[in-house]
C-alpha positions as CSV (number, residue, x, y, z in Angstrom):
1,X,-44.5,105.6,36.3
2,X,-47.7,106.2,38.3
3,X,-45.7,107.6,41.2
4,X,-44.3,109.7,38.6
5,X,-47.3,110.4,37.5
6,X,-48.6,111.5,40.2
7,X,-46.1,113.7,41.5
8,X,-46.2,115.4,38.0
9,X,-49.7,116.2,38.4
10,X,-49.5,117.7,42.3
11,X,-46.6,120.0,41.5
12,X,-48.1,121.3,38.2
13,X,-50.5,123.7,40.4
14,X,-47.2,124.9,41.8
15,X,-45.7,125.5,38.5
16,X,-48.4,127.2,37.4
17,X,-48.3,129.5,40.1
18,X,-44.9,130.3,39.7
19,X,-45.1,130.5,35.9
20,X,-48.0,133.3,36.5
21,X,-45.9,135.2,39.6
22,X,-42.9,135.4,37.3
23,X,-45.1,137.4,34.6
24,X,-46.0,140.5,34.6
25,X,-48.9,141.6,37.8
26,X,-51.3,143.8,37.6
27,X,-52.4,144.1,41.1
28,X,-55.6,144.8,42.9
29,X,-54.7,148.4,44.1
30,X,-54.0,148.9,40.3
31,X,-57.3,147.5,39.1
32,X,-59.0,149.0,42.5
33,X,-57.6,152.1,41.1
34,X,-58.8,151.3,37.2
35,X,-62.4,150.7,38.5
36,X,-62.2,153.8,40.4
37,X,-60.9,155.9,38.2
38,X,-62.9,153.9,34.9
39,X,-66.4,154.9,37.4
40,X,-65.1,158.1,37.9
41,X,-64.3,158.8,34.4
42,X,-67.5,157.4,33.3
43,X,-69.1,159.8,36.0
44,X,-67.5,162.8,34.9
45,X,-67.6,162.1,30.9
46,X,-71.6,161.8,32.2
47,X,-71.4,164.8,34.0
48,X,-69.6,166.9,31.2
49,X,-72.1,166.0,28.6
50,X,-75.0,166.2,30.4
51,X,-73.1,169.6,31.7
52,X,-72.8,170.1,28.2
53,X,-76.2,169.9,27.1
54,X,-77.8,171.8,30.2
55,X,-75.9,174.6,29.3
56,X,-76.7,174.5,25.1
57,X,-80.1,174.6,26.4
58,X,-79.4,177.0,28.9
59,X,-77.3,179.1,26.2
60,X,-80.0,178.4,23.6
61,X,-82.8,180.0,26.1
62,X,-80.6,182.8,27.4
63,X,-80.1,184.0,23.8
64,X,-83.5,183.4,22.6
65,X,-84.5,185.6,25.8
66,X,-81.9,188.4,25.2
67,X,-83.0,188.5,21.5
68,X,-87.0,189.0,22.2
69,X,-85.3,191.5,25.2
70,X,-83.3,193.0,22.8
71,X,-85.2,193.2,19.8
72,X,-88.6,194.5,21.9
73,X,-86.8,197.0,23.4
74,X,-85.4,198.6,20.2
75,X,-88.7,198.2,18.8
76,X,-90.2,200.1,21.7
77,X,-87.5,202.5,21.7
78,X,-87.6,202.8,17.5
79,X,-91.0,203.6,17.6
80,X,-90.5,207.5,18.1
81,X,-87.8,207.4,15.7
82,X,-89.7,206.0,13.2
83,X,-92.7,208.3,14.3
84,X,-90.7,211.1,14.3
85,X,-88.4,209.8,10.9
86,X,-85.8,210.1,12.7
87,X,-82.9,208.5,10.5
88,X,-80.2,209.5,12.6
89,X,-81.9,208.6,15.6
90,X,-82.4,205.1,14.5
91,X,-78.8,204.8,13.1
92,X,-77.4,205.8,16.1
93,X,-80.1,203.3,18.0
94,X,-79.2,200.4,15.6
95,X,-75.1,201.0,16.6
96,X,-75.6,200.8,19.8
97,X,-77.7,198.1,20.2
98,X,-75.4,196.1,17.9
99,X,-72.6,196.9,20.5
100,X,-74.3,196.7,23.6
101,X,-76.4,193.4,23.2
102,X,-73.8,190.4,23.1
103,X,-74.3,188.0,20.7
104,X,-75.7,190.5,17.7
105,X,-74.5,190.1,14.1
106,X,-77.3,192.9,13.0
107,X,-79.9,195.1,14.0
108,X,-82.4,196.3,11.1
109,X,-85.0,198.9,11.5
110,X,-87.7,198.6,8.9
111,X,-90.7,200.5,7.6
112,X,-94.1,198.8,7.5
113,X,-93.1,197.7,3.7
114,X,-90.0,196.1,5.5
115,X,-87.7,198.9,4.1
116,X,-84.4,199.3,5.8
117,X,-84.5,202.4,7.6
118,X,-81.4,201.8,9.8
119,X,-79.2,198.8,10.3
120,X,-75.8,198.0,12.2
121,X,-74.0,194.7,10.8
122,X,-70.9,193.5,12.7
123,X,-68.0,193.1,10.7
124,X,-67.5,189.8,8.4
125,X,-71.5,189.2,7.7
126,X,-70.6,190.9,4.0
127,X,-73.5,192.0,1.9
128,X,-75.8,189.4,3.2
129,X,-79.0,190.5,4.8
130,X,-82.2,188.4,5.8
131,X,-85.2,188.7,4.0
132,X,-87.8,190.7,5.1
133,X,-90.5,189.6,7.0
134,X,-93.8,190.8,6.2
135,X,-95.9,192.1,9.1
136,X,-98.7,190.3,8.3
137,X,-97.2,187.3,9.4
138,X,-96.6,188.7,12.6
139,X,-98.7,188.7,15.3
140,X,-100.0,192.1,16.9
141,X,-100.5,190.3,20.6
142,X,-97.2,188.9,21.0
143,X,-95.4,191.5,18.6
144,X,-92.7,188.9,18.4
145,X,-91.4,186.7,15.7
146,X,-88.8,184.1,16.2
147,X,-86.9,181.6,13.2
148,X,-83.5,180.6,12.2
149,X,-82.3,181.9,9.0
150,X,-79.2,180.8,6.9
151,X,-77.7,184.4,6.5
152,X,-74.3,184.6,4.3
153,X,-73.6,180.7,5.3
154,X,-74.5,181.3,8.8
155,X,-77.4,180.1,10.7
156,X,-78.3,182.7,12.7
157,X,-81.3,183.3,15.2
158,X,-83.7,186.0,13.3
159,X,-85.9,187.5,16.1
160,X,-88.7,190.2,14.7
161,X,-90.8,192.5,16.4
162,X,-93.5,195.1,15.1
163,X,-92.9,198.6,15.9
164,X,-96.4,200.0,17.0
165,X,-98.0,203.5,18.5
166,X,-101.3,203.3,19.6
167,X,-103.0,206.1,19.1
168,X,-105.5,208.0,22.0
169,X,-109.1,209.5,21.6
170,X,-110.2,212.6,22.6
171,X,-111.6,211.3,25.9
172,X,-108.2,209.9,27.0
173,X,-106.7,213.2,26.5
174,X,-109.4,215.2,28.4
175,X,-109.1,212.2,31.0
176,X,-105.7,210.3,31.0
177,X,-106.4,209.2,34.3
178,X,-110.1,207.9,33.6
179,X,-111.5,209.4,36.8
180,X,-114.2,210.8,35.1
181,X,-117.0,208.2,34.1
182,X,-117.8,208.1,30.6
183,X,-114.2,209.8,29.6
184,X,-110.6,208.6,29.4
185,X,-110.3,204.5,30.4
186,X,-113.7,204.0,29.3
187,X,-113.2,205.1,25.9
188,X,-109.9,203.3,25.6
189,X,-111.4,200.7,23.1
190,X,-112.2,203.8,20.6
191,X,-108.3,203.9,20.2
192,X,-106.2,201.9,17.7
193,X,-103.0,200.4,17.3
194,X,-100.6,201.4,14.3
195,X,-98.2,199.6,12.9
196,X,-94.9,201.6,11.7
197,X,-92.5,198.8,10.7
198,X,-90.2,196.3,12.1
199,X,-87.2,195.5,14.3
200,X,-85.1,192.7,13.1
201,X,-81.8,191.5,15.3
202,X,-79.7,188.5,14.1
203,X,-77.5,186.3,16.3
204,X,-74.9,184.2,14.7
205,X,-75.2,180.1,16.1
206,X,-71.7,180.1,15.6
207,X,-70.8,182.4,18.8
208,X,-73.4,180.3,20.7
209,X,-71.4,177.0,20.3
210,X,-68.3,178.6,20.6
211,X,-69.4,179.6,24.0
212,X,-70.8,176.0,24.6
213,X,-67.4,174.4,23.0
214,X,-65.0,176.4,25.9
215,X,-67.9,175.7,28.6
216,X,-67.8,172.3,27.7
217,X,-63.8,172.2,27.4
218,X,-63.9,173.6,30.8
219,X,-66.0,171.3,32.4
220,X,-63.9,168.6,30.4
221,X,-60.7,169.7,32.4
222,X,-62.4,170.1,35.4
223,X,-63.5,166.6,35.3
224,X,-59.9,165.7,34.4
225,X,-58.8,167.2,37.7
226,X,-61.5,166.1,39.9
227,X,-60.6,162.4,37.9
228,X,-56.9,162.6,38.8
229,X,-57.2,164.3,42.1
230,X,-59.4,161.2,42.9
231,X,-56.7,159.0,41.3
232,X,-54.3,160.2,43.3
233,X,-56.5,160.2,46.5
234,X,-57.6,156.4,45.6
235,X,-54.3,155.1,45.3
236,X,-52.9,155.2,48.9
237,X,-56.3,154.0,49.8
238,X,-56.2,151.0,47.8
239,X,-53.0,150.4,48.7
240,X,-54.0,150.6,52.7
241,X,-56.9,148.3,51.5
242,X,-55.3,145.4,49.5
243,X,-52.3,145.6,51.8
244,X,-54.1,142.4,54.0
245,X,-55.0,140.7,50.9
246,X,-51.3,140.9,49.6
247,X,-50.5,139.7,52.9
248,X,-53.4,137.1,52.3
249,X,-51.9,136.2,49.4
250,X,-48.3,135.7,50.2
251,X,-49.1,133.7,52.5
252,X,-51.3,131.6,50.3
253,X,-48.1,131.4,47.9
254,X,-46.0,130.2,50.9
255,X,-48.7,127.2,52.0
256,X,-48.8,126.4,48.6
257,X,-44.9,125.8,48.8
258,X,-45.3,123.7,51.4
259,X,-44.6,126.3,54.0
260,X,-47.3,126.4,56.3
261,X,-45.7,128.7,59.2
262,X,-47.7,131.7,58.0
263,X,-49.0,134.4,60.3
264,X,-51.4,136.9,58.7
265,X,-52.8,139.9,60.7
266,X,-55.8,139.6,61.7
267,X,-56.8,143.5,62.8
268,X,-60.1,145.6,61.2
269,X,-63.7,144.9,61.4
270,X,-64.4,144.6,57.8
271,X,-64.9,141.9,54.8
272,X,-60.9,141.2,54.6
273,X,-60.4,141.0,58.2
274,X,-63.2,138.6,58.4
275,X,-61.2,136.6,55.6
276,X,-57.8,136.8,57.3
277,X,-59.5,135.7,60.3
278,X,-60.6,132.6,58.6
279,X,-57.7,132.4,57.0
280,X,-55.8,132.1,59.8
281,X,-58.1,129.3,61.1
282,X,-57.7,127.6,57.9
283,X,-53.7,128.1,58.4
284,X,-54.3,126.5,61.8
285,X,-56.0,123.8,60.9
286,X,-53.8,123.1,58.3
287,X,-51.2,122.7,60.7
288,X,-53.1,120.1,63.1
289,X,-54.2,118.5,60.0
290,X,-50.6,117.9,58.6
291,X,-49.7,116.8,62.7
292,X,-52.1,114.0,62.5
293,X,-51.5,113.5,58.8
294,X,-47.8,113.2,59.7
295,X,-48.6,110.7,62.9
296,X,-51.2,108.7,60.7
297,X,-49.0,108.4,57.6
298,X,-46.6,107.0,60.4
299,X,-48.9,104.8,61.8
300,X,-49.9,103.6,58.3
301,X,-46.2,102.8,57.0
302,X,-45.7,100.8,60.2
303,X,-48.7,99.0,59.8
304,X,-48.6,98.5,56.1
305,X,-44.6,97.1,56.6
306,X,-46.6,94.7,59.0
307,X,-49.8,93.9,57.0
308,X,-47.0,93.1,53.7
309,X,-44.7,90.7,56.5
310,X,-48.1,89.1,57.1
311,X,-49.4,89.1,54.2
312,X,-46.2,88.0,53.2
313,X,-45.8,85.2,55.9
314,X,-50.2,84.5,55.6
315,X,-49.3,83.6,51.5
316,X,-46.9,81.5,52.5
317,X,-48.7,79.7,55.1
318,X,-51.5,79.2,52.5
319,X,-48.8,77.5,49.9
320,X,-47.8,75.1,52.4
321,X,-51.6,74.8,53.8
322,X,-52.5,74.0,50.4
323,X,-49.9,71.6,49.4
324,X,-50.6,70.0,52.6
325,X,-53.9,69.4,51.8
326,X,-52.9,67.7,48.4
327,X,-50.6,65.4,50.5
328,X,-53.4,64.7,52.9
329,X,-56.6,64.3,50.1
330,X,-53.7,61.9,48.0
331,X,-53.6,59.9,51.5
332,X,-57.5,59.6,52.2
333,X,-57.8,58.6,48.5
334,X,-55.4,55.4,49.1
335,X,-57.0,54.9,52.5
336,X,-60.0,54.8,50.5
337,X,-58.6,52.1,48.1
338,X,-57.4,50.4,51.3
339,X,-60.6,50.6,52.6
340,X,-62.8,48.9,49.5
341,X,-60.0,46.3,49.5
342,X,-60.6,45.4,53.0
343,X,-64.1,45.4,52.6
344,X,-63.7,42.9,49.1
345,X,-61.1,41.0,51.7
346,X,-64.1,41.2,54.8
347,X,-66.4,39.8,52.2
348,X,-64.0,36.8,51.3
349,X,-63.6,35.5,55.1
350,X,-66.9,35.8,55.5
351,X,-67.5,33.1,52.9
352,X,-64.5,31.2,54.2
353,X,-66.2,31.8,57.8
354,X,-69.7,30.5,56.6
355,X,-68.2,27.4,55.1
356,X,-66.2,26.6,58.3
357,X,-69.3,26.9,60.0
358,X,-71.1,24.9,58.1
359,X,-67.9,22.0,58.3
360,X,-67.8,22.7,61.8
361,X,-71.5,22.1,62.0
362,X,-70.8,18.7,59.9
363,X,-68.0,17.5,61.9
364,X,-70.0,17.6,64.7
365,X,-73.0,15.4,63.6
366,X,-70.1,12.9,62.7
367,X,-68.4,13.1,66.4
368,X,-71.4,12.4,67.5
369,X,-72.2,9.3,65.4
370,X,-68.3,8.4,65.7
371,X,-68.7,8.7,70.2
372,X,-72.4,6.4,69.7
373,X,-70.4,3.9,67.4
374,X,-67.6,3.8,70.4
375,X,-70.3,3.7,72.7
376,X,-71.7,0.5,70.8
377,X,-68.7,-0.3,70.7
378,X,-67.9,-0.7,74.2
379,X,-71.0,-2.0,74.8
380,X,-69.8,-5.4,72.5
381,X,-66.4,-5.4,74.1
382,X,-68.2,-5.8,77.6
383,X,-70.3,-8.5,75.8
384,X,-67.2,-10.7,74.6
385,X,-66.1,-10.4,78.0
386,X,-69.0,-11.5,79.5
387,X,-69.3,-14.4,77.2
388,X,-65.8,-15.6,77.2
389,X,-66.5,-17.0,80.3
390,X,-68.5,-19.4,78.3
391,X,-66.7,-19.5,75.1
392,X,-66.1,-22.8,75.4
393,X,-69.7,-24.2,75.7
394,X,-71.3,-22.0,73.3
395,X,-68.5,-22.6,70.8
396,X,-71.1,-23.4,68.2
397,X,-71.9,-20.2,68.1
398,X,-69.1,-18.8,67.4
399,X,-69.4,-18.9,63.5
400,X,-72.6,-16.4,64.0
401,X,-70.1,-14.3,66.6
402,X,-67.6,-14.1,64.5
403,X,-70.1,-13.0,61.7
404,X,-71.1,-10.4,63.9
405,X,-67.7,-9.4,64.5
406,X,-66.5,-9.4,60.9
407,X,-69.4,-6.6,60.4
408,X,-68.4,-5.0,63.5
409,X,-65.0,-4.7,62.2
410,X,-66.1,-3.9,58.9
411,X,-68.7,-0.8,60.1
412,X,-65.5,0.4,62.5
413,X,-63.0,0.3,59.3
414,X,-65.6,2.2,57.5
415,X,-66.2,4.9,60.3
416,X,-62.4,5.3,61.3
417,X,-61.7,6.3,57.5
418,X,-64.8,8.9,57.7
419,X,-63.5,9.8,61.0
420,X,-59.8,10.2,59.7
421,X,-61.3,12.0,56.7
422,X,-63.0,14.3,58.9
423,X,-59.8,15.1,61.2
424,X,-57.7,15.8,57.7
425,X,-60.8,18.3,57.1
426,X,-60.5,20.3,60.5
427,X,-56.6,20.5,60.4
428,X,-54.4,20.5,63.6
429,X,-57.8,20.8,65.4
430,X,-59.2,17.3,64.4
431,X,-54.9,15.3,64.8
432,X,-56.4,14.0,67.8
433,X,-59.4,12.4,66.2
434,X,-57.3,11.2,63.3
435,X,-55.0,9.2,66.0
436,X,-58.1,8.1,67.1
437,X,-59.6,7.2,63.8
438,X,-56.1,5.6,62.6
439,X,-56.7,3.5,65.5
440,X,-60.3,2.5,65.4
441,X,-59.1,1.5,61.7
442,X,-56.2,-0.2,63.1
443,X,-58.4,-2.6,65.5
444,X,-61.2,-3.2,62.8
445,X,-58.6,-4.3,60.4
446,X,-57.0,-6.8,63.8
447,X,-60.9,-7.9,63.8
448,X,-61.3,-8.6,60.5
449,X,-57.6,-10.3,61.1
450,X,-58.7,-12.3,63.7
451,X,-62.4,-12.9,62.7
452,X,-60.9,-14.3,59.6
453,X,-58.2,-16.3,61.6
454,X,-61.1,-17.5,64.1
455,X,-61.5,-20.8,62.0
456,X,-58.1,-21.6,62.9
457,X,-58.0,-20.6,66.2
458,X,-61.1,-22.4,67.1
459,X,-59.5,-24.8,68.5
460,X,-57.0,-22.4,70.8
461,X,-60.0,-20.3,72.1
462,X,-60.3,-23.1,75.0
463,X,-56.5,-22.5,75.7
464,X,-56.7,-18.7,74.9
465,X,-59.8,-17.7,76.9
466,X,-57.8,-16.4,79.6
467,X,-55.6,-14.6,77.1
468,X,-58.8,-13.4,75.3
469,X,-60.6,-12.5,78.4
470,X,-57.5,-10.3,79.1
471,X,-57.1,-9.3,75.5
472,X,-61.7,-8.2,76.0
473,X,-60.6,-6.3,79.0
474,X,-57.9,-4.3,77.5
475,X,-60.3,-3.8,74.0
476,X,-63.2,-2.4,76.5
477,X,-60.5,-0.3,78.4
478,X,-59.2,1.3,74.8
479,X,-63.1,1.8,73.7
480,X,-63.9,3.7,76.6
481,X,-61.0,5.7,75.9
482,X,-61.2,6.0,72.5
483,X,-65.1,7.2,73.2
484,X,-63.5,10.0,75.7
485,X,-61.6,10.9,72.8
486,X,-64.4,11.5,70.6
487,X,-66.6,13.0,73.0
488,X,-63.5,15.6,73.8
489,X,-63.1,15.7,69.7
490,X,-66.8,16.3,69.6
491,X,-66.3,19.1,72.4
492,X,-63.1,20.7,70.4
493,X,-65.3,20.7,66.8
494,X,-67.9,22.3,68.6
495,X,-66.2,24.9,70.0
496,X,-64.8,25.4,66.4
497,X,-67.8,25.7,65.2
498,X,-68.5,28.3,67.8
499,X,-65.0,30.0,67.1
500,X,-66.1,30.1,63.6
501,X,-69.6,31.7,64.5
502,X,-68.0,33.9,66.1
503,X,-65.7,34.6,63.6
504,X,-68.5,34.9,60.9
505,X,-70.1,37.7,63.3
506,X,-66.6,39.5,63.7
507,X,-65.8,39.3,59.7
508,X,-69.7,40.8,59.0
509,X,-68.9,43.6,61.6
510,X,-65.6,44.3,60.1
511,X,-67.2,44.4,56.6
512,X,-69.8,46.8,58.2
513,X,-67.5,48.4,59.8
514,X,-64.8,48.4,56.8
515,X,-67.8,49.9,54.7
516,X,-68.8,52.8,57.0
517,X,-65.1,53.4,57.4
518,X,-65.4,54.0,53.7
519,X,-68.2,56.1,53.1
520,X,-66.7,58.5,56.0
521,X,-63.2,57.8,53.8
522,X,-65.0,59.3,50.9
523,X,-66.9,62.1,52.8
524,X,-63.5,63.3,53.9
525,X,-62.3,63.0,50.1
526,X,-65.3,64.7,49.3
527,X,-64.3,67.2,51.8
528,X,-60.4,67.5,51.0
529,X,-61.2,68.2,47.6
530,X,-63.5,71.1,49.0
531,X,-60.7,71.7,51.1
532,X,-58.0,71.8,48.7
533,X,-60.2,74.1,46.7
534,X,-60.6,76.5,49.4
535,X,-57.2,76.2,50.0
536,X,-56.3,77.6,46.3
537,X,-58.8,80.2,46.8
538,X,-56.8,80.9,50.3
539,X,-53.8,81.3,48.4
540,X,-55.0,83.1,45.8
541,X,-56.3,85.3,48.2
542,X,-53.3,85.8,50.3
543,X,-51.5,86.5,47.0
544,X,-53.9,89.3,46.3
545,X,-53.4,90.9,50.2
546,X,-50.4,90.5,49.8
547,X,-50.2,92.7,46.3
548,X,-52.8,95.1,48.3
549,X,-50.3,95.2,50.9
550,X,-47.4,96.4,48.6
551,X,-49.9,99.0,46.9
552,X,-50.8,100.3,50.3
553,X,-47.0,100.2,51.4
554,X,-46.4,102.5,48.0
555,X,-49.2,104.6,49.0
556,X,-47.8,105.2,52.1
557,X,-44.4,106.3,50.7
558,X,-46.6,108.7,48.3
559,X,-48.3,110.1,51.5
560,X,-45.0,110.3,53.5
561,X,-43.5,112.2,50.8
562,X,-45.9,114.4,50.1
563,X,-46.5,115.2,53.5
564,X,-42.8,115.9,53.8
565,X,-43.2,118.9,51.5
566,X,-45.0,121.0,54.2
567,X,-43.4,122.3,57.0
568,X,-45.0,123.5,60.1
């Protein structure tokens, strides 16, 4: 859907375009030729009203001067006439002003009571006729009298002069000249001016604006053909002007279809030149930019199908990573186990080793009374051999020997069952020293025996000396051995009791050892957990390349197929 999407939104540019090329164009030499021939209009509709006016004002002045010309010169002319009362004169004056001045709807002679002495009135003014002006209201320097008047519904231009004779004096007739002092110019302010009556032309507004109306209508179609002619003289030239910028523009219309192997003229020295120029730069590097935008979206499929594989093949690695690291925290954790029971089961043979070394240290203090007893012992067996030589004379003594024997044999029995309880303490070690003890009890019992049998025998010692002497010999030959025993039993308990030292020192070390083992063993939990943790994280990761991997392989395919859609 995004793709979709996307694509929707790059070609709607291009479907606008083509939507707004299939309706109707108005092109630039059209509208070049609108805003030329819109100015030029707006010139000439300028021109022809200010034409317009110019020459109403112009008009206006011309007739207000051809009336005063007019009217002054029938009132010069009138003023013999009237002098003279000459009617038909001033009839025939009247007519031919009437004709001969353009323009005038009446000429009107009038007396100095504004009587009509003459008039000529053109044809469709009817009866009308302006009211007379009184001469009073006129003005004897300027003679001249100028208002418009609504004559018969027409407005019409009344211009009225005086009619005047000035009359001479004597002096000026003597001396018209005034070359005599005194006479004709210097008298001239003795003579007077008399008024005879007034000249009154009328010219109708009507013919005025008629004139301006065709002047205007004339200038109107002038403008009209100076506005087409320039028209027509614009158009080729806009035409030879927007011809690069339809060229421009095709071209534009081509890239934006994708077709970028557009060559635009680049010839002139002006504004659109300039742009084709750049234009064609822009065309051009287009085209290297779509090259290396065609080798880079290469490049970047290639190395996004790579970057998903390992992405791809990194995930996977991280699963297994991480399971492994469950496997190998699960492991530590039952070394850890093992290692607190081996330090519980350190702890129990160091006890076990501390009370074999204290036995050991035991069984040695008895060896070592057992070897002095068999030492004593010895010693007496060498005695009774020494005195059996004279048994039979100290035979009265015999009852304290055998007294001393009887507690001999009882001390030995006593010892050989310490001794034999001793060996049955220190195991196979101490089956020597329980032979040994089995015997010593074995020969205190036969004393005892004998001692007890001595009574009897008293009477065979005499005849059994030699046998006893023999019997003494072999006794002292069995002590020494049986004291060679217990010095070797005392030897083999002590180096038991060294063994077990030594033992005591190894089982502490273990247990040391056991319990540093497990403080690293829970360090390295401590760790795998860490581990197994990062290792989620990791995967969790590598899931989320891997999803940036596919996103950059579908942006890819976007670029590649949108980079398809050009050609150069």
């Amino acid at each position: 859907m995004q793709t979709e999407a996307s694509t929707s939104g790059r070609d709607a540019p291009r479907r606008r375009l083509e939507a707004g090329a299939g309706k109707a164009r108005f092109g630039l030499s059209l509208k070049i030729v609108a805003i030329a021939g819109v100015s030029t209009a707006l010139v000439a509709i300028i021109l022809a009203l200010s034409f317009g006016h110019e020459v109403e004002k112009l008009l206006e002045q011309e007739l207000t001067s051809r009336g005063r010309l007019a009217t002054l010169t029938v009132a010069n002319t009138s003023a013999n006439f009237i002098f003279a009362q000459d009617v038909t004169g001033l009839e025939a004056l009247t007519a031919a002003t009437l004709a001969d001045v353009p323009g005038a709807a009446y000429v009107i002679v009038r007396d100095e009571r504004g009587r009509a002495l003459a008039e000529a009135v053109k044809e469709g003014l009817g009866p009308a006729r302006p009211t007379p002006t009184r001469v009073e209201e006129l003005d004897l320097g300027s003679r001249l009298l100028e208002r418009t008047l609504d004559v018969g519904g027409k407005e019409m231009l009344h211009v009225v002069a005086l009619v005047t004779f000035k009359s001479k004096s004597d002096a000026q007739y003597l001396d018209p000249l005034g070359l005599e002092e005194g006479l004709g110019a210097g008298a001239a302010g003795d003579s007077g001016v008399k008024v005879l009556g007034s000249v009154e032309l009328g010219f109708a507004y009507a013919d005025l604006r008629s004139q301006i109306a065709t002047a205007t209508r004339r200038s109107g179609g002038l403008a009209l053909v100076v506005l087409i002619g320039c028209l027509v003289a614009i158009f080729p030239i806009a035409r030879f002007t927007t011809r690069p910028l339809s060229d421009l523009s095709r071209a534009a219309l081509g890239i934006a279809q994708g077709d970028l192997r557009q060559d635009v003229a680049r010839n002139g020295r002006d504004e659109v030149a300039d742009l084709a120029r750049s234009f064609g730069r822009m065309v051009e590097g287009l085209q290297a930019m779509l090259r290396e935008l065609k080798e880079a979206s290469a490049v970047l499929a290639q190395e996004s199908d790579a970057m998903l594989g390992a992405a791809t093949r990194q995930a996977a690695m991280a699963a297994q990573q991480s399971a492994a690291v469950a496997e190998m925290n699960a492991s530590t954790q039952e070394i850890a186990q093992t290692s607190t029971a081996a330090i519980e089961q350190a702890d129990r043979v160091i006890a076990v080793t501390q009370t074999a070394e204290e036995s050991s240290r035991a069984g040695e203090g008895i060896v070592e009374e057992a070897v002095g007893s068999t030492n004593q012992v010895e010693q007496h067996v060498s005695g009774i051999a020494d005195r059996l030589g004279a048994l039979s004379t100290r035979v009265g003594e015999i009852g304290d020997i055998i007294g001393k024997v009887k507690d001999l044999a009882l001390r030995s029995n006593v010892l050989a069952l310490n001794a034999a309880i001793q060996a049955a303490r220190t195991g196979e070690t101490g089956a020597s020293f329980s032979v040994i003890a089995r015997e010593m009890r074995t020969l205190a019992e036969q004393s005892s025996a004998t001692a007890g049998e001595v009574p009897k025998l008293l009477g065979e010692i005499a005849e059994a000396s030699e046998s006893a002497s023999a019997a003494t010999q072999q006794g002292s030959d069995k002590a020494r051995s049986t004291a060679a025993l217990a010095r070797r039993a005392g030897e083999t308990i002590g180096n038991l009791a060294n063994v077990c030292r030594e033992s005591a020192g190894a089982a502490r070390q273990i247990a040391e050892s056991s319990r540093q083992q497990a403080g690293g063993v829970n360090e390295i939990v401590g760790a795998l957990a860490q581990l197994a943790q990062a290792a989620e994280g990791n995967v969790a990761g590598s899931e989320e390349t891997r999803r940036a991997a596919e996103r950059l392989k579908a942006v890819s395919g976007r670029l590649t197929d949108l980079v398809q859609r050009y050609r150069n």
